[in-house]
C-alpha positions as CSV (number, residue, x, y, z in Angstrom):
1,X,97.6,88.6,104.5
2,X,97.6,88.3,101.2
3,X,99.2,91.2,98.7
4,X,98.2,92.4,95.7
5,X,99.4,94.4,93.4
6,X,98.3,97.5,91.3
7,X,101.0,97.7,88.7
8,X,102.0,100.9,87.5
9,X,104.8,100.5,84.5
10,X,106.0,104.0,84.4
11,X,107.2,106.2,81.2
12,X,107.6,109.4,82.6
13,X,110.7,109.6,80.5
14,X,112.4,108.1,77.8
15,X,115.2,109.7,76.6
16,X,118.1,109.0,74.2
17,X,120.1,111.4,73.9
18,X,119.5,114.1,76.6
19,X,118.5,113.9,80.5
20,X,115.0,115.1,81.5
21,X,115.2,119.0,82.1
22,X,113.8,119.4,85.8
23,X,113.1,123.0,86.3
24,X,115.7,124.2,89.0
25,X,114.4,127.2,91.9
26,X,116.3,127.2,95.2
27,X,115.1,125.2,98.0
28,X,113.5,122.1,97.5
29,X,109.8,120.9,98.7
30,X,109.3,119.5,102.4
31,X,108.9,115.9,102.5
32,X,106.6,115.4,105.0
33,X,104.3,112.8,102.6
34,X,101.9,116.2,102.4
35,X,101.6,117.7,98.6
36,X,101.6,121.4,98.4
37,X,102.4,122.9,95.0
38,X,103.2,126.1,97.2
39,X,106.5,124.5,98.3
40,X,108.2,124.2,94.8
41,X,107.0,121.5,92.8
42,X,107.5,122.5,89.2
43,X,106.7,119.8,86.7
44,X,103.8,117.2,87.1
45,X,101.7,114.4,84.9
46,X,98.2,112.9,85.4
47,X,98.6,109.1,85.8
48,X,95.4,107.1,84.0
49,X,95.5,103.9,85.8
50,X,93.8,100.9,84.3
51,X,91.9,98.6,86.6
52,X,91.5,94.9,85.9
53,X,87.8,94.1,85.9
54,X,87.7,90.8,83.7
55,X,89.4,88.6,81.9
56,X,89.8,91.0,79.0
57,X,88.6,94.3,80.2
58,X,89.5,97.5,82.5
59,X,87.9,100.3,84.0
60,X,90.0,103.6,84.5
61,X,91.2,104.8,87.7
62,X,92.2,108.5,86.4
63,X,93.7,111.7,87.9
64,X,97.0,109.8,89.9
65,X,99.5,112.7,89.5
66,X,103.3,112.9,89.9
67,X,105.2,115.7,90.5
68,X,109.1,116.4,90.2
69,X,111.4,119.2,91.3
70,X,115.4,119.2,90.9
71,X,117.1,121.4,93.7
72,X,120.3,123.6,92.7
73,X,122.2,120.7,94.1
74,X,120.5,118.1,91.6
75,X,118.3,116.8,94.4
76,X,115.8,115.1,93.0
77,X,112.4,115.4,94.8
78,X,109.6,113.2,93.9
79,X,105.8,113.2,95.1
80,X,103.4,110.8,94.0
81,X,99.8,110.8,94.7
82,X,96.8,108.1,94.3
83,X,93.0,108.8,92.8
84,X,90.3,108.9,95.9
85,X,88.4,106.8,93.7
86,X,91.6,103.5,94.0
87,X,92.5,104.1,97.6
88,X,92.7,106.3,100.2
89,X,93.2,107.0,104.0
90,X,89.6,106.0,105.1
91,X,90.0,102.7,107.3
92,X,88.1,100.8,110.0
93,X,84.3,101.9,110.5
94,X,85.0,105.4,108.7
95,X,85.8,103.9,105.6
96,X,84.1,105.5,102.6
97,X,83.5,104.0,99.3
98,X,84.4,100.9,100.4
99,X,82.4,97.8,101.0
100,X,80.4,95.1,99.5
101,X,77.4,96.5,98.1
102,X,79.6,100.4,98.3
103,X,82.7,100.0,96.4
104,X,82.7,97.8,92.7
105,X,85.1,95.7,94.3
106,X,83.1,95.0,97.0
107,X,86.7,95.2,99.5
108,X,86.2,96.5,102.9
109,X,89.7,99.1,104.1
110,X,91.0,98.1,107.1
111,X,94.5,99.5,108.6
112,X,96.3,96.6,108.4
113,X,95.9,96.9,104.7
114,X,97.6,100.3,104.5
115,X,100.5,98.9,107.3
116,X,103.3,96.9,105.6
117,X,100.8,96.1,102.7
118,X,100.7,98.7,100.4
119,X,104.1,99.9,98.4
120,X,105.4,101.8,95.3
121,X,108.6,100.7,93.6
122,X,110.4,103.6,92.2
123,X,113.7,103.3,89.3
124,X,116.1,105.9,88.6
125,X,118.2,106.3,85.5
126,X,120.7,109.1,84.4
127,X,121.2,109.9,80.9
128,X,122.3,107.8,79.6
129,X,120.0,105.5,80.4
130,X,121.5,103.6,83.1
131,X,119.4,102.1,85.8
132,X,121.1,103.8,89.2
133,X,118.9,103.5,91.6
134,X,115.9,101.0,91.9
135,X,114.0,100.8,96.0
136,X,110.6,100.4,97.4
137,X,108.6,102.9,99.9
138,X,106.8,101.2,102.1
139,X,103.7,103.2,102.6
140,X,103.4,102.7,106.7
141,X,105.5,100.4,108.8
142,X,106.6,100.1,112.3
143,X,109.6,101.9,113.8
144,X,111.1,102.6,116.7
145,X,112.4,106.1,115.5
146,X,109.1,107.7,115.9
147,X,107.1,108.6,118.5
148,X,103.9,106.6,117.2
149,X,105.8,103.3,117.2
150,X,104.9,103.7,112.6
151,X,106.9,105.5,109.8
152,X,107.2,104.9,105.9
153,X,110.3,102.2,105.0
154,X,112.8,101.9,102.7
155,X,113.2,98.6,101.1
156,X,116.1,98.8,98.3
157,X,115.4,96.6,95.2
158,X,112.7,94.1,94.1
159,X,113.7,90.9,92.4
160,X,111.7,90.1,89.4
161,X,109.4,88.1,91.2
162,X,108.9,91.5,93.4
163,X,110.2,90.0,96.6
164,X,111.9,92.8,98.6
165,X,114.8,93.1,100.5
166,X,113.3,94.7,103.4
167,X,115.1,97.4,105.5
168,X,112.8,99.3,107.5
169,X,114.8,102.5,107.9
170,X,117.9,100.6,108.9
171,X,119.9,97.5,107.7
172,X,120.6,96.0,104.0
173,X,118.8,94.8,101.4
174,X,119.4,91.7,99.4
175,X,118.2,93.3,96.0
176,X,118.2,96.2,94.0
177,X,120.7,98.9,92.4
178,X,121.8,101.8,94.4
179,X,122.2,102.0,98.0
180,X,119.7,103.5,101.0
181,X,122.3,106.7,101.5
182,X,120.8,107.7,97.9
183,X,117.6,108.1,99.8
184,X,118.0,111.6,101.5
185,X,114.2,111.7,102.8
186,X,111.1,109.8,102.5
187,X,107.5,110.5,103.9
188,X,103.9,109.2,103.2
189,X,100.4,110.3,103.8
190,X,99.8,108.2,106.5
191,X,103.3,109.1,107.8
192,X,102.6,112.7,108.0
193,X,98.4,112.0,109.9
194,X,100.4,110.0,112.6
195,X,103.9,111.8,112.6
196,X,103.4,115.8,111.8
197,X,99.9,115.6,113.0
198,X,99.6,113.3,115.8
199,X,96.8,111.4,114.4
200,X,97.9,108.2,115.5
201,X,94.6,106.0,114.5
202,X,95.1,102.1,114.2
203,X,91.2,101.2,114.4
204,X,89.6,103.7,112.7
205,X,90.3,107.0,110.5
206,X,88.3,110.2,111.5
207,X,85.0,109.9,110.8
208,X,84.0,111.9,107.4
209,X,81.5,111.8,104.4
210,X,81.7,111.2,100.7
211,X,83.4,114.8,100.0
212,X,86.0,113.9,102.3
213,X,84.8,117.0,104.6
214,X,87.7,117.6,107.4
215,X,86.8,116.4,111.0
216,X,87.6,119.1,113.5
217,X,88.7,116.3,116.0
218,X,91.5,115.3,113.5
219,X,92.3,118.8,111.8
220,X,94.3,118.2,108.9
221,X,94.2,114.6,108.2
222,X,95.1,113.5,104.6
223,X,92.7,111.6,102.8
224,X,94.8,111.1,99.7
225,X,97.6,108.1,99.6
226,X,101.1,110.2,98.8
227,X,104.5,109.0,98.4
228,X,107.3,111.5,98.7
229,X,111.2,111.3,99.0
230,X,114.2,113.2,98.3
231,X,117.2,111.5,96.0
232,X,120.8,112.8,96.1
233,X,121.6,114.2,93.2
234,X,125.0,112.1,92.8
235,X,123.3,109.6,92.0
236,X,123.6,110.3,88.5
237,X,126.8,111.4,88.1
238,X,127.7,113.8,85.5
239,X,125.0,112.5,83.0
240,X,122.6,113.9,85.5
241,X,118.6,112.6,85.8
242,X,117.4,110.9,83.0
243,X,113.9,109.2,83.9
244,X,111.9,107.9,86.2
245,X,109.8,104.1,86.1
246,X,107.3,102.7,88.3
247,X,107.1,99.5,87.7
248,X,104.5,98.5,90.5
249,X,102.4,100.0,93.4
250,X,100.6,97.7,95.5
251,X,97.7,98.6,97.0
252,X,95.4,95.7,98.4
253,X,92.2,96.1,98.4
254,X,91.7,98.6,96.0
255,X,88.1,100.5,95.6
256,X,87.5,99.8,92.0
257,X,87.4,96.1,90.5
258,X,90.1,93.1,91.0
259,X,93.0,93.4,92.4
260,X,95.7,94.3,88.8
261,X,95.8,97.9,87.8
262,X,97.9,99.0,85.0
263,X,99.0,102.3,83.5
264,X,98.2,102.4,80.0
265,X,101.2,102.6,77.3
266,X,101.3,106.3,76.1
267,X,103.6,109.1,75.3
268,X,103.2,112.1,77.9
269,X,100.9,114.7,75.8
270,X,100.9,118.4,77.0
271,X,97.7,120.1,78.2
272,X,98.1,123.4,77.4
273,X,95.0,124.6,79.0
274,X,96.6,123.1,82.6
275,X,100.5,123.5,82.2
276,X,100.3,126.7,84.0
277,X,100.7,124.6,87.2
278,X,103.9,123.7,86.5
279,X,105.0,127.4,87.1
280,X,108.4,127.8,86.9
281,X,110.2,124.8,84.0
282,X,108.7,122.4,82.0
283,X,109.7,119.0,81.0
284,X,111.8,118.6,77.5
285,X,111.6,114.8,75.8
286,X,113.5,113.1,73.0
287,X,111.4,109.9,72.6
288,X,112.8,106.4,72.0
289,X,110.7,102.9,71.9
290,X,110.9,101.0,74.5
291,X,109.5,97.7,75.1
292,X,107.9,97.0,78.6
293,X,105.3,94.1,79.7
294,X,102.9,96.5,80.3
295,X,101.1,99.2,79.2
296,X,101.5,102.8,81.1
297,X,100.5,106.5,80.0
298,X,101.3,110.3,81.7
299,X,100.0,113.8,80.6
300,X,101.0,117.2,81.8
301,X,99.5,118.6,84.4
């Protein structure tokens, strides 16, 4: 099967002169690929995404979020979650907004498009601006280390043609910076409905309407695409975290137009009337230009 590729070039942080001040509490979020701001996360952005829908037009995929927290050992965990309205866990002949006629881009969902298909590719730098660690999550893979025979995959590296060195959850990888130990956890969406739940659905998702209203056969089952991990914090030596990148997600078919979706080139701008979410921290800048092939944009949550 063909894949495509929503491209997400990521300024989350650009910094000179200082690294990116994560707030710090305790214990750190569980990854699980489940989002709960209850479990620590303290410092998130809305992602507008940009959806190629001609030759010289887009139409905007808005409300992606990402969320940070840095533990008291300089673990870094990450959690990064997809708009409804792009993609979501809805597959098979429960699929919602999908379809010719249904969704603008006329794609029908099927599982095999959410199973070593879709993807986000993550880069780390310290402060000083040096690339450390650079890997792709597989968003649902097979494995033999779980009980449901699927698991998100670590693939460390992408060549600039965005061939992967795949890994799976063991072996090496032919590209990339860092190494797979730097990857402490990892979890997905569709990890958690098969793994944590027991939802293990290769047909068809549970059976639900346009509100995304839970089915009581399949209690808890997460509609949203999430991609969550856990980087050691030695990683970054003693310049500590600088920024974060992501420089492509694929996700093939999306809902919206064609296949290309691209993040907007913006500073982050504060929203003070919803940066009471972040609770405890908040995120301090010092900007410098950057060129990048494409266009990407963040605000505060």
């Amino acid at each position: 099967m063909k894949k495509f590729t929503l491209l997400v070039a990521a300024i989350v942080l650009l910094q000179s002169e200082a690294s990116l001040q994560v707030g710090i509490v305790g214990a750190g979020p569980l990854v699980d690929g489940k989002f709960d701001l209850s479990e620590g996360y303290t410092d998130g952005f809305r992602l507008d995404l940009a959806v190629v829908s001609g030759r010289n037009s887009t139409v905007t995929a808005d409300d992606g979020r990402l969320w940070l927290y840095q533990d008291l050992d300089d673990n870094l965990y990450v959690n990064l979650t997809l708009p409804l309205t792009l993609v979501d866990n809805t597959y098979g002949r429960n699929s919602v907004g999908w379809g010719k006629g249904v969704a603008p881009s006329g794609k029908n969902h099927n599982f095999k498009d959410l199973k070593d298909s879709d993807d986000a590719q993550f880069r780390f730098y310290n402060g000083d601006g040096d690339l450390v660690l650079d890997f792709v999550l597989d968003y649902l893979t097979s494995s033999d280390s779980t009980s449901s025979g699927y698991a998100a995959g670590v693939d460390v590296g992408q060549d600039s043609k965005g061939h992967k060195g795949k890994r799976g959850r063991k072996g090496e990888s032919e590209f990339g910076v860092g190494s797979v130990e730097d990857i402490l956890e990892v979890g997905t969406s569709l990890d958690y409905n098969f793994n944590t739940l027991g939802h293990v659905l290769t047909e068809d998702s549970p059976a639900t309407d346009e509100d995304y209203v839970e089915n009581s056969e399949y209690a808890g089952w997460l509609f949203e695409v999430s991609y969550e991990f856990k980087i050691d914090g030695d990683v970054f030596g003693d310049k500590g975290f600088g920024d974060i990148r992501i420089p492509l997600i694929h996700v093939s078919p999306n809902k919206i137009a064609r296949n290309k979706v691209f993040n907007y080139d913006r500073e982050p701008t504060p929203e003070p009337s919803t940066i009471c979410l972040l609770g405890i921290g908040a995120l301090s800048f010092i900007r410098r230009k950057v060129k990048m092939p494409m266009k990407c944009g963040f605000r505060f949550l």
